[in-house]
C-alpha positions, -999 to 999 in steps of 0.1 A, spaced: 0 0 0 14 35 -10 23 57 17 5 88 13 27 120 13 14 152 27 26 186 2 43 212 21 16 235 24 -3 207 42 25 207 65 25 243 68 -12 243 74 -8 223 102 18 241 118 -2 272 110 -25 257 130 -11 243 157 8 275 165 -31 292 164 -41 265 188 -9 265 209 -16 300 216 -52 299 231 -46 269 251 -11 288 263 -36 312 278 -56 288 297 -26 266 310 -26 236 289 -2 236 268 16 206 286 -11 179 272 2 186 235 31 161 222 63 167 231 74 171 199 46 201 190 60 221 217 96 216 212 88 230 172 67 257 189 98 266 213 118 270 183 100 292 166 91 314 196 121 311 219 142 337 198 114 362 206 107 353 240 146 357 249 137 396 250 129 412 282 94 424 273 57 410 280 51 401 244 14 393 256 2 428 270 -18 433 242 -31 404 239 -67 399 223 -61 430 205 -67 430 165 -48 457 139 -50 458 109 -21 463 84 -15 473 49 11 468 24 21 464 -10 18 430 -28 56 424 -27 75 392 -22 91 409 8 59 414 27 48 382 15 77 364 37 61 382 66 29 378 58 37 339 62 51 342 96 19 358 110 7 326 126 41 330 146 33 367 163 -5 357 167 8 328 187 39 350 204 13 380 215 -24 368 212 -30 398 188 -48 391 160 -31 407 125 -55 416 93 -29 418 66 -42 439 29 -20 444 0 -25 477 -17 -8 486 -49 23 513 -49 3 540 -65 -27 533 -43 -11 527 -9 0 561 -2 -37 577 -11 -55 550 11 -33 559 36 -38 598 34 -71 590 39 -72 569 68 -47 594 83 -60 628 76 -101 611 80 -87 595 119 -108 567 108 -80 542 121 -82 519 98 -50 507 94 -27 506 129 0 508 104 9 508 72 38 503 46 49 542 46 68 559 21 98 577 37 87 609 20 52 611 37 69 618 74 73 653 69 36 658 62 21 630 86 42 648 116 29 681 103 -8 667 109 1 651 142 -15 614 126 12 594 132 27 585 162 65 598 180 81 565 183 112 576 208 88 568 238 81 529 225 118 525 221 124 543 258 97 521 275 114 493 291 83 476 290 79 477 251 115 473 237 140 453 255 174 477 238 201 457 238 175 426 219 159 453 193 192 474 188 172 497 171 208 513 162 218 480 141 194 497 117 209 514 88 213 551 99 201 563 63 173 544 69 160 555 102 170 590 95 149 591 65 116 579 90 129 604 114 119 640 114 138 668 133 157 634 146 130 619 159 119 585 147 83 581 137 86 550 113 109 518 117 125 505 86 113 470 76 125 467 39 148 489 18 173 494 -14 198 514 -27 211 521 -64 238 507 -76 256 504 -114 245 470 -127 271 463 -159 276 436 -179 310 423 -163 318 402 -198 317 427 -223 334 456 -201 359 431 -197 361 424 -232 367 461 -238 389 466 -212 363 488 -189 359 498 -150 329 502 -132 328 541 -137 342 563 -104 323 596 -124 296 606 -146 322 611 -171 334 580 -173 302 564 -167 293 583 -204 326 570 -216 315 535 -209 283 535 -221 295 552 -252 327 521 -257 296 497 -254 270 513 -277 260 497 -311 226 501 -312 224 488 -352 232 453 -332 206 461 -300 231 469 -276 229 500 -262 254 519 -233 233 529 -204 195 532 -196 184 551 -163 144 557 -154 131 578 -176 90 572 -171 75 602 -150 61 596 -115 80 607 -79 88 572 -76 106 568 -115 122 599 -129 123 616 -94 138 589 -82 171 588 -100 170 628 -109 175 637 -72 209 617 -72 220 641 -102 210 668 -84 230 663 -52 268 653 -75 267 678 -93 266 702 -56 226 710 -59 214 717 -29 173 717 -29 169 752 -6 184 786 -11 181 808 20 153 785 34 131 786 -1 126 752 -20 145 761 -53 147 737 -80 161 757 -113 195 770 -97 231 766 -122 232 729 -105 197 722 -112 197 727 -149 233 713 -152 220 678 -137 187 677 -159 207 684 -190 230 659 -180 202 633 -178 185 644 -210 214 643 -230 226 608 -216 195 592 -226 196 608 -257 227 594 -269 230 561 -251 197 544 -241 174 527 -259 144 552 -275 114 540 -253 133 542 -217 115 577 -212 88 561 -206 109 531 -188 104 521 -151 130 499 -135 111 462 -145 111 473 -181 150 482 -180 156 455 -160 141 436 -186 160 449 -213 193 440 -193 181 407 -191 178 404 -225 212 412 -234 204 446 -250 219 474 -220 254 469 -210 246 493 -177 222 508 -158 219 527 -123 191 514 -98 180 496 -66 202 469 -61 168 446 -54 162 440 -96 189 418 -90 162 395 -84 150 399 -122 187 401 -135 202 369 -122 166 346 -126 178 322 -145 144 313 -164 141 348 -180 172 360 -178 200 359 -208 233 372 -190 231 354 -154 266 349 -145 280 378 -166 266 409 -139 291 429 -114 283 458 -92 293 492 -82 285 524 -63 268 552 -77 294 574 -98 307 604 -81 290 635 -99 314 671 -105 309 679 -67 328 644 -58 295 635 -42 280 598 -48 251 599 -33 220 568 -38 189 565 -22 171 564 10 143 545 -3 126 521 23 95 509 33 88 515 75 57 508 95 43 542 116 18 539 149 -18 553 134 -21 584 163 -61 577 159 -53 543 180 -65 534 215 -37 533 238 -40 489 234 -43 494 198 -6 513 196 7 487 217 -2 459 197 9 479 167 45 484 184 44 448 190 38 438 153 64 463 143 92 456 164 85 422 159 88 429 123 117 446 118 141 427 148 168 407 134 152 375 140 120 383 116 143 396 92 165 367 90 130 346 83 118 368 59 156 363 38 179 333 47 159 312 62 125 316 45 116 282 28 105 299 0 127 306 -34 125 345 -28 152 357 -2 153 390 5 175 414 -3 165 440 12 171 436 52 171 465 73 204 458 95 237 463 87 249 433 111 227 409 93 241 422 57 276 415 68 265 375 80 280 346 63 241 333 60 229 363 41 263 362 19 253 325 8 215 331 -1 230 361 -22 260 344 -39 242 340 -77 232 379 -74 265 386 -95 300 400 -86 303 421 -56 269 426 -52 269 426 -15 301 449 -11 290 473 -38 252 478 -20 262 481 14 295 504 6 264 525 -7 240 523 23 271 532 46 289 558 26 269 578 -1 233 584 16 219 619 21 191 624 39 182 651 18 186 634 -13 152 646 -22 134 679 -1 114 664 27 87 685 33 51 680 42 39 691 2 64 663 -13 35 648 -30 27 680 -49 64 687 -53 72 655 -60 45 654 -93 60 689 -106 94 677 -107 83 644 -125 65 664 -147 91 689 -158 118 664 -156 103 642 -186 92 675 -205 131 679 -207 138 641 -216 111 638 -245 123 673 -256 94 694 -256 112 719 -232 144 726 -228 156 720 -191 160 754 -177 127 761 -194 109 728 -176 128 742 -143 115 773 -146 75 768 -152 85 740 -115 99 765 -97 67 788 -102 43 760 -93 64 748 -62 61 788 -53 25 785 -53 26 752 -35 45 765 -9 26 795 -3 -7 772 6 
């Protein structure tokens, strides 16, 4: 008689709920009549959590809800909910909202004090303007309370410092970072080896590259940066410009964007695309050029260092084995500077007082090392993340083998970046970024599909971010 086999997700079911079962029994006292061998797997998966020096069950019975994008990153966490429901007794509600709804949902919830979501995946640049409003909550005193965060188990300072200061306003934390990247150059290793190339150290040389590599009569062209317009896409890249070649975004206090600098780095941009990137990328975001890399037809392109995960996939992907990294050129100032991108979980301010501690719970949870080594390394799954929020964890020999086919020095090239070339002013953090961030998407690709000339599309910005600013 054949044996039957159960899949793994019938194993996982049943661990799922076990761990659901383990938890309300735990509360009444019986957890000694399940088999020995159910508690020693619950031990193991709880025992890292209950080595900190907190009450992880004050909250208990509580239910939040949380929202975040449909992501393989939050997918990993999602997974692991059965673990904190059976750690705390809180009950999690998990939504996935697109990007380019996430943020409006949010506003809403926020600004209505509605409290629909205890917390939510929060785009760095939305501090200034959820501090402004008061909706979110100062997160100092949860990391201060003794009886919340155990310090020496949550480090909270093993967090990248780019990434805490961009959830930080006036230095004050009001988001923790669960899930980040930085841009990096991404270059065909084989062919600038076959030419005799570095991985550029300026924008001069990272031209000169993409010009030795260019034949676009055989589909090979040099470079390919975002060009589609959105905050998140030409805004995104634009802002590095800005800052090497010595842009700063104020002038005496007033948000200025078409100073020298300013039109020096937009022409740059225009004029690099125009010469060495394939025709459509103004209307590229990062999966389409990631894409095209994968395809064998760009020999180099700046971006997050997470499309690695599209580069090197091996079923859709032409030059796995032939990628190497770098950090971001250094611009005319001598500046490199990348991004501050990550995605951090706020405290709703609408809350109860229960409802925030449940929501610190989930979040610390959620971003301490242990969680974030389950969501990468040891998640069963075929997506490890890249995109862990602690420097400690970056520099592990376990985290070094799950990333070993992302290409050569991938993992020295991204976290050289995250240490060295972040400013937290990369772009201007202010509470009317979402207006400000539209204009500047808006003139930037004016200038790169040429119907302005940059100083012109700079121009017509600055008098709208005037306006803006005035109220």
């Amino acid at each position: 008689m054949k044996k039957s086999v159960r899949s793994p997700l019938d194993l996982d079911a049943s661990r799922r709920e076990f761990l659901g079962q383990a938890a309300a029994l735990g509360a009444v006292g019986v957890a000694g009549t399940w088999p020995a061998m159910a508690q020693a797997q619950a031990a193991a998966d709880l025992g890292p959590y209950r080595s900190a020096k907190i009450n992880w069950r004050q909250a208990e019975g509580e239910s939040i809800s949380v929202a975040v994008i449909p992501a393989s990153y939050f997918d990993n966490l999602l997974g692991l909910l059965p673990q904190f429901e059976a750690l705390t007794g809180i009950k999690v509600r998990a939504e996935k909202v697109p990007p380019g709804q996430i943020r409006q949902k949010a506003l809403l919830d926020l600004s209505s004090k509605t409290g629909t979501y205890a917390t939510h995946a929060a785009d760095p640049m939305y501090y200034p303007l959820y501090v402004s409003n008061k909706w979110v909550e100062p997160l100092d005193k949860y990391l201060g309370d003794a009886t919340l965060t155990d310090p020496a188990w949550f480090n909270y300072n093993d967090i990248f410092k780019a990434w805490r200061d961009a959830d930080s306003v006036d230095g004050k934390p009001y988001g923790i970072p669960y899930d980040g990247e930085v841009t990096v150059q991404v270059y065909r290793k084989d062919l600038y080896d076959a030419k005799g190339l570095k991985p550029a150290e300026t924008y001069d040389q990272l031209l000169s590259n993409a010009k030795a590599l260019h034949d676009p009569a055989n589909r090979m062209y040099g470079l390919a940066l975002r060009g589609f317009a959105g905050a998140g896409q030409n805004m995104y890249i634009y802002p590095s410009l800005l800052r090497g070649f010595g842009g700063d975004w104020f002038s005496n206090k007033a948000l200025t964007v078409n100073g020298p600098e300013a039109v020096k780095a937009l022409d740059w941009y225009v004029q690099a695309l125009a010469q060495y990137a394939p025709p459509a990328v103004r209307n590229w975001n990062w999966p389409d050029i990631a894409d095209a890399f994968s395809q064998g037809t760009v020999g180099c392109y700046i971006d997050a260092h997470s499309s690695a995960a599209v580069i090197t996939n091996p079923e859709k992907s032409k030059v796995v084995g032939k990628v190497a990294y770098a950090r971001w050129p250094k611009g005319p100032s001598g500046k490199r500077v990348t991004s501050i991108w990550n995605w951090g979980f706020p405290i709703n301010a609408s809350l109860s007082d229960k409802a925030k501690k449940a929501t610190w719970l989930f979040i610390s949870w959620a971003a301490s090392a242990e969680t974030q080594a389950r969501t990468s390394w040891k998640f069963d799954g075929p997506a490890k993340r890249s995109g862990l929020n602690r420097a400690s964890l970056w520099k592990s020999a376990e985290f070094a083998a799950a990333m070993k086919g992302a290409g050569d020095n991938f993992i020295p090239a991204a976290l050289e970046s995250l240490e060295q070339d972040t400013d937290v002013d990369w772009r201007p953090r202010v509470p009317q970024w979402p207006a400000i961030g539209d204009t500047m998407a808006t003139a930037i690709q004016a200038a790169l599909v040429g119907q302005k000339k940059p100083k012109e599309a700079l121009d017509e910005a600055q008098a709208r971010i005037a306006q803006v600013m005035k109220g």
